[in-house]
FIDO-485730 format. One record per residue: residue number from 1; residue in three letters; x negated, y negated, z of N, C-alpha, C, O, CB in turn. Coordinates in Angstrom, 2 decimals, padded with zeros to 5 digits. Atoms other than C-alpha are relative to their C-alpha. Glycine has a CB too. Example, Ala and Ser with C-alpha at 12.3 -4.5 7.8 and 13.67 -1.06 7.14 Angstrom:
// FIDO-485730
+-----+--------+---------+---------+---------+---------+---------+---------+---------+---------+---------+---------+---------+---------+---------+---------+---------+
! num ! residu !     n_X !     n_Y !     n_Z !    ca_X !    ca_Y !    ca_Z !     c_X !     c_Y !     c_Z !     o_X !     o_Y !     o_Z !    cb_X !    cb_Y !    cb_Z !
+-----+--------+---------+---------+---------+---------+---------+---------+---------+---------+---------+---------+---------+---------+---------+---------+---------+
!   1 !    ALA ! -000.89 !  001.19 !  000.00 ! -012.30 !  004.50 !  007.80 ! -000.90 ! -001.20 !  000.00 ! -001.94 ! -001.18 !  000.66 !  000.99 ! -000.03 !  001.25 !
!   2 !    SER !  000.82 !  001.19 ! -000.06 ! -013.67 !  001.06 !  007.14 !  000.77 ! -001.09 !  000.73 !  000.26 ! -002.20 !  000.90 ! -000.41 ! -000.46 ! -001.42 !
+-----+--------+---------+---------+---------+---------+---------+---------+---------+---------+---------+---------+---------+---------+---------+---------+---------+
This chain:
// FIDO-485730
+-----+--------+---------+---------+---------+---------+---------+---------+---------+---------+---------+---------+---------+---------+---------+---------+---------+
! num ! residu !     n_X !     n_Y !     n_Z !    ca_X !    ca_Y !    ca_Z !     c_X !     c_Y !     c_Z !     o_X !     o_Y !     o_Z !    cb_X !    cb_Y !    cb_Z !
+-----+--------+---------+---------+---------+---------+---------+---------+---------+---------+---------+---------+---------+---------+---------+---------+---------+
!   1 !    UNK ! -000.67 !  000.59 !  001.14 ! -034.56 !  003.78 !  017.42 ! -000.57 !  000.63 ! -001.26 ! -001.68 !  001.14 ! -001.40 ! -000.17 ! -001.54 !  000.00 !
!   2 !    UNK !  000.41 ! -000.86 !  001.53 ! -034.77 !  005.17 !  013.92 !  000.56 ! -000.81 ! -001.23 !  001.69 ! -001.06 ! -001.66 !  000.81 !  001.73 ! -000.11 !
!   3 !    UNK ! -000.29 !  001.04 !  001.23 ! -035.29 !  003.00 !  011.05 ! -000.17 !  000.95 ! -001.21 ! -001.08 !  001.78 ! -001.24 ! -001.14 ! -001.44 ! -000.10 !
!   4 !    UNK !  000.02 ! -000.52 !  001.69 ! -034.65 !  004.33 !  007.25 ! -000.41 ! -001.42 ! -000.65 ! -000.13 ! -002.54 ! -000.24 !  001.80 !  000.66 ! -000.75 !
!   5 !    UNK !  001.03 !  001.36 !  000.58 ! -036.78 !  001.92 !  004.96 ! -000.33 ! -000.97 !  000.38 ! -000.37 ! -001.21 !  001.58 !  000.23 ! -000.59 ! -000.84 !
!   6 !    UNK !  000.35 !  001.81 ! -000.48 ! -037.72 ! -001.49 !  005.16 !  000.66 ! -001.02 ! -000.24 !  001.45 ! -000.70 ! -001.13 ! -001.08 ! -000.61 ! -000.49 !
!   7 !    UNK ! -000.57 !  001.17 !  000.22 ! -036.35 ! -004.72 !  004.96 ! -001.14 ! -000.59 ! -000.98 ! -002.36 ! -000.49 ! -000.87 !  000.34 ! -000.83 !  001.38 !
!   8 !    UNK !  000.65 !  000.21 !  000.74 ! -037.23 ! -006.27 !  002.06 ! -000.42 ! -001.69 !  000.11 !  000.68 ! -002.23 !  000.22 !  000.60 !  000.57 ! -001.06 !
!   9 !    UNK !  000.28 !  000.89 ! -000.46 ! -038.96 ! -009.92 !  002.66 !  000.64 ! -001.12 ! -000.97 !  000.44 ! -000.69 ! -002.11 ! -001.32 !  000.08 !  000.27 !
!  10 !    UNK ! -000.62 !  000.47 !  001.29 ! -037.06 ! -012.68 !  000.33 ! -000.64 ! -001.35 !  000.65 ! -001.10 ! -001.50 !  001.78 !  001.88 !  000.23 ! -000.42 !
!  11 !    UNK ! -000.01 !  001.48 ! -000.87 ! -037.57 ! -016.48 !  000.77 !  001.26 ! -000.88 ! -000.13 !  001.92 ! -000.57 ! -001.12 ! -001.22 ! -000.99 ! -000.51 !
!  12 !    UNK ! -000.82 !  000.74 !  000.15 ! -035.04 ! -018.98 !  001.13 !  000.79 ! -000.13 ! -001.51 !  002.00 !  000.02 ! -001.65 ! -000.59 ! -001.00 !  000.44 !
!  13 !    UNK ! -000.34 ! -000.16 !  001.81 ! -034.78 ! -019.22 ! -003.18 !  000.85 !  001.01 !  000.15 !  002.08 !  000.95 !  000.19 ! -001.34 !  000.47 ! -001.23 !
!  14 !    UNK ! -000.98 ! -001.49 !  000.57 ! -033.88 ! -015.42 ! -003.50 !  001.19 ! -000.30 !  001.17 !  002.26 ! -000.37 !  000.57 ! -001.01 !  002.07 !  000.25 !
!  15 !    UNK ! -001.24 ! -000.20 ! -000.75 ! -031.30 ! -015.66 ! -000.56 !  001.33 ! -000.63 ! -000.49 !  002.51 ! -000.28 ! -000.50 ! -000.24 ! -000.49 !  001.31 !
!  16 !    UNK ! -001.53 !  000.42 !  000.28 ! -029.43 ! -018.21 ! -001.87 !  000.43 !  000.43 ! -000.94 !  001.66 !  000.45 ! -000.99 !  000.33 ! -001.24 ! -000.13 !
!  17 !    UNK ! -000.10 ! -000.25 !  001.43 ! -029.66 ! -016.99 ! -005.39 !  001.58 !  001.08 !  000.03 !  002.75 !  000.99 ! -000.36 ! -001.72 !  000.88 ! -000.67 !
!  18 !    UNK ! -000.82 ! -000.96 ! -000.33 ! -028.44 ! -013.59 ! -004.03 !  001.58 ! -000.46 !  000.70 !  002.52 !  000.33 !  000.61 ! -000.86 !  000.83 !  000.90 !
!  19 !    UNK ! -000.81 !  000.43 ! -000.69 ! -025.91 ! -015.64 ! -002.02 !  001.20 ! -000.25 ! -000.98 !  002.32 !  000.21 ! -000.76 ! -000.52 ! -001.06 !  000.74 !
!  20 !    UNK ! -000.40 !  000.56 !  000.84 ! -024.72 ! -017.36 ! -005.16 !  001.10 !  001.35 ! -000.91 !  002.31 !  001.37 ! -001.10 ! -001.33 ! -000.71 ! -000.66 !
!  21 !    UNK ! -000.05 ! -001.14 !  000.81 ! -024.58 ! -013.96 ! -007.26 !  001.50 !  000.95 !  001.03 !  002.49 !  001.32 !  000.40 ! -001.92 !  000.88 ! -000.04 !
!  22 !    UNK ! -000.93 ! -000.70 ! -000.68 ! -022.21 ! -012.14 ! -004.49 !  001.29 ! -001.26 !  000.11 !  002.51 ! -001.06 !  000.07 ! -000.71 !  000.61 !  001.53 !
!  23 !    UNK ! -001.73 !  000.86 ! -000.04 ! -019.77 ! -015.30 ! -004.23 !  000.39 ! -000.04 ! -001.56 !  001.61 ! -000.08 ! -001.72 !  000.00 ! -002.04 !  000.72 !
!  24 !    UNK ! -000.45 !  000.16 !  001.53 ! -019.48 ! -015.50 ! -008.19 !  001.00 !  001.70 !  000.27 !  002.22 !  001.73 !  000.34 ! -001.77 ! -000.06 ! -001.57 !
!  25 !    UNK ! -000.93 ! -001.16 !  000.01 ! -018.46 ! -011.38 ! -007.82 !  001.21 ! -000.19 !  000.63 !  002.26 !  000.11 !  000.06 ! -000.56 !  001.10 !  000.58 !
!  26 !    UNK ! -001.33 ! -000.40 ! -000.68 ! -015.93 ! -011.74 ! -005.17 !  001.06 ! -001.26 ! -001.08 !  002.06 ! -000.95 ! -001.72 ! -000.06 ! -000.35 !  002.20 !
!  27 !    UNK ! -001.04 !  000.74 !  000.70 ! -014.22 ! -014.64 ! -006.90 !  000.32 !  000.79 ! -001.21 !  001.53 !  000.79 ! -001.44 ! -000.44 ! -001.45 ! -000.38 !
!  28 !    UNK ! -000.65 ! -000.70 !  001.29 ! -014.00 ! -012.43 ! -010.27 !  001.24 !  001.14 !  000.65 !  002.35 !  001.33 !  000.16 ! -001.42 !  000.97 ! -001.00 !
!  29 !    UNK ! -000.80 ! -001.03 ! -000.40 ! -012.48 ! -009.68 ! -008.13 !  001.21 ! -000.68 !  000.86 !  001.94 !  000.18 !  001.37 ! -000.88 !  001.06 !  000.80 !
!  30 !    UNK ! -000.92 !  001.06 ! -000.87 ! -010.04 ! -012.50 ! -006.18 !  001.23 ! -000.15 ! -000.30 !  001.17 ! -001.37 ! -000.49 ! -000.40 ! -001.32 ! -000.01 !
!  31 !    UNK ! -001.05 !  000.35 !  000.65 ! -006.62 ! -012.74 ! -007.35 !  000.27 ! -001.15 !  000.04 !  000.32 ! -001.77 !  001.10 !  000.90 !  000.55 !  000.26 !
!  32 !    UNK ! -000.25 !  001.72 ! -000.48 ! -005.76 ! -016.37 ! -008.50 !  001.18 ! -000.03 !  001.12 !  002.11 !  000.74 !  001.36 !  000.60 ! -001.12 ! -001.52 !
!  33 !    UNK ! -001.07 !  000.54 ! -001.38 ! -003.97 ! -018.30 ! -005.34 !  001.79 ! -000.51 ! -001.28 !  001.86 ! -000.96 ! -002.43 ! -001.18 ! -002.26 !  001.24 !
!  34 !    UNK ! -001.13 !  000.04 !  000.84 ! -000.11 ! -018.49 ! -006.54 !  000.23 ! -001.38 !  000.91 ! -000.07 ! -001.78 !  002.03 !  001.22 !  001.44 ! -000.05 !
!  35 !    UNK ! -000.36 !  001.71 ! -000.26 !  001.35 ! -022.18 ! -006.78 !  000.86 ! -000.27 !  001.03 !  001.88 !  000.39 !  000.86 !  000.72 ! -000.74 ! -001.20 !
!  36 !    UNK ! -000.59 ! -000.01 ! -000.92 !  002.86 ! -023.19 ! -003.74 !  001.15 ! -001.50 ! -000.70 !  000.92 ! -002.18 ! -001.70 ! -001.09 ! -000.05 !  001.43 !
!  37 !    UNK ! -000.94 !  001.33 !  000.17 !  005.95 ! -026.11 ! -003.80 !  000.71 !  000.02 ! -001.13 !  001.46 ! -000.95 ! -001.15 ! -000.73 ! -001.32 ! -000.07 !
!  38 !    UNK ! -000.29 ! -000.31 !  001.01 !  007.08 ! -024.96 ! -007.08 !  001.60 ! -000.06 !  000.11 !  001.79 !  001.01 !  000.69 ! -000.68 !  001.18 ! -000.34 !
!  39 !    UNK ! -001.33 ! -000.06 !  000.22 !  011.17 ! -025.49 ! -007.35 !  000.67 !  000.05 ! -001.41 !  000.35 ! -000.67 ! -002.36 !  000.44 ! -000.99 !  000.62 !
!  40 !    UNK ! -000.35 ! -000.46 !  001.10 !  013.13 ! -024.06 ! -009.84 !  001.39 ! -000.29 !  000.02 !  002.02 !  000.07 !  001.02 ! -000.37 !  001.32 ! -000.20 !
!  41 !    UNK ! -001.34 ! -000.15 !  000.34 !  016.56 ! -024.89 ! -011.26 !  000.54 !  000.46 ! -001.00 ! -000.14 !  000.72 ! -001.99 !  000.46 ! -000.84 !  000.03 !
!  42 !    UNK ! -000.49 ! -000.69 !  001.07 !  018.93 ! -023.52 ! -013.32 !  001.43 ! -000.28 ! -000.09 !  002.07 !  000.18 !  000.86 ! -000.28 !  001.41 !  000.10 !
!  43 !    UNK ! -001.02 !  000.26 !  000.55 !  022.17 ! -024.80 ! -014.98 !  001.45 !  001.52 !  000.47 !  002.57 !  001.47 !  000.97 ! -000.63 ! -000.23 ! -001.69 !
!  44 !    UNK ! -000.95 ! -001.08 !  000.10 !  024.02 ! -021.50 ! -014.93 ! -000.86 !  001.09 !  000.79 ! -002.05 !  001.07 !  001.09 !  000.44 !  000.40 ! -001.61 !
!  45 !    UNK !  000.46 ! -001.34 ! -000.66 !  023.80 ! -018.03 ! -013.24 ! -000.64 !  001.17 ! -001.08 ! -001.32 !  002.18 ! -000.88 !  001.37 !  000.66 !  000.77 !
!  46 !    UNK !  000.49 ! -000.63 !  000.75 !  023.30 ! -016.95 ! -016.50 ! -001.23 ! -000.13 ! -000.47 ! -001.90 !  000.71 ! -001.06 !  000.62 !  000.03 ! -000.68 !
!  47 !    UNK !  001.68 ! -000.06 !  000.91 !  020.01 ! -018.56 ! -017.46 ! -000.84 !  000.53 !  001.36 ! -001.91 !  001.13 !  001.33 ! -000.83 ! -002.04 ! -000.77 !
!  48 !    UNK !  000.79 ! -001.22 ! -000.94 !  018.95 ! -017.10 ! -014.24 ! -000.10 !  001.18 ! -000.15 ! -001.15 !  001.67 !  000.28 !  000.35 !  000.17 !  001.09 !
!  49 !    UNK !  000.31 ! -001.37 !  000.34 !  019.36 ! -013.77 ! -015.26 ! -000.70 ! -000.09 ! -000.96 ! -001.70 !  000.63 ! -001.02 !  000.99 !  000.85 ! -000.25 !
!  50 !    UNK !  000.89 ! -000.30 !  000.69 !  018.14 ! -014.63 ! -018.11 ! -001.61 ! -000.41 !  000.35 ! -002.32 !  000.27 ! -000.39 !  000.47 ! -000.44 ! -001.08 !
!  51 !    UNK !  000.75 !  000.21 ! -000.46 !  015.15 ! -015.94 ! -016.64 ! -000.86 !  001.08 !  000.93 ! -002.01 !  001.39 !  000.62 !  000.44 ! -000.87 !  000.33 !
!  52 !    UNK ! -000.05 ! -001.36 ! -000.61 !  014.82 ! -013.12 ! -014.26 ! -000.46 !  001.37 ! -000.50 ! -001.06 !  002.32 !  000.01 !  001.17 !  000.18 !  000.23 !
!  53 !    UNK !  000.39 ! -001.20 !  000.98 !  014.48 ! -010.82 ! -017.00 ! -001.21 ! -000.16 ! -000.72 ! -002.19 !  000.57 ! -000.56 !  001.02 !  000.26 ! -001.04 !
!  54 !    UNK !  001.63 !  000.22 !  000.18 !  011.70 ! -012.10 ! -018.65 ! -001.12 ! -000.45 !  001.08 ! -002.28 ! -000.66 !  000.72 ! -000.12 ! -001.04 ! -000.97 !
!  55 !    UNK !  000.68 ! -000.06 ! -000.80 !  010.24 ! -012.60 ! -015.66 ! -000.36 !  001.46 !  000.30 ! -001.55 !  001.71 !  000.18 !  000.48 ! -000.70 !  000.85 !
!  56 !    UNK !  000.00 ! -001.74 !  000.08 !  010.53 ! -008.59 ! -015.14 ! -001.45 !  000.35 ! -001.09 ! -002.59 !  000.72 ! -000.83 !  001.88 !  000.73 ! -000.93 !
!  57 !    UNK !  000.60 ! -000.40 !  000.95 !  009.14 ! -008.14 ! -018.40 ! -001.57 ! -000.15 ! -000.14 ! -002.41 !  000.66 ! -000.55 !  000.63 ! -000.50 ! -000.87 !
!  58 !    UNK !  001.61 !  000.29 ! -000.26 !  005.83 ! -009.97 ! -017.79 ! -000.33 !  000.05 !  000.96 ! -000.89 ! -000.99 !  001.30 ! -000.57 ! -001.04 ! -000.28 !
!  59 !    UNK !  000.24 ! -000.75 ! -001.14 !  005.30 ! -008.43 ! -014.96 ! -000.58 ! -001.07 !  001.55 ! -001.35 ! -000.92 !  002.50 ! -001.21 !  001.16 ! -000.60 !
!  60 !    UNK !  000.33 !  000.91 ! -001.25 !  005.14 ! -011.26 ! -012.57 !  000.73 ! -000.11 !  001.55 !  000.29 ! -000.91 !  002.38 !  000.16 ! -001.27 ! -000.54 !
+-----+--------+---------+---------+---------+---------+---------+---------+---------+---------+---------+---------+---------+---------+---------+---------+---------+
């Protein structure tokens, strides 16, 4: 077996710390969860397009 460096010794504190520190990153990098149950109406076919379109526009 062939080890490259050492393991570095932490105690319980640093693990979780480190634990803490890597779940804060992934949540920044996470895309928010999109709203589920959400129903949408619309009077006309037209305010759907128009709706539609600014939806386009802000890129959602």
């Amino acid at each position: 077996m062939k080890t490259i460096g050492t393991k570095k010794q932490r105690t319980p504190e640093e693990n979780l710390f480190l634990l803490e520190e890597l779940v804060r990153e992934a949540e920044s990098l996470r895309p928010r969860a999109k709203e589920k149950g959400r129903v949408m109406r619309f009077r006309t076919w037209d305010e759907l397009y128009a709706f539609c379109v600014t939806r386009a526009a802000r890129d959602l």
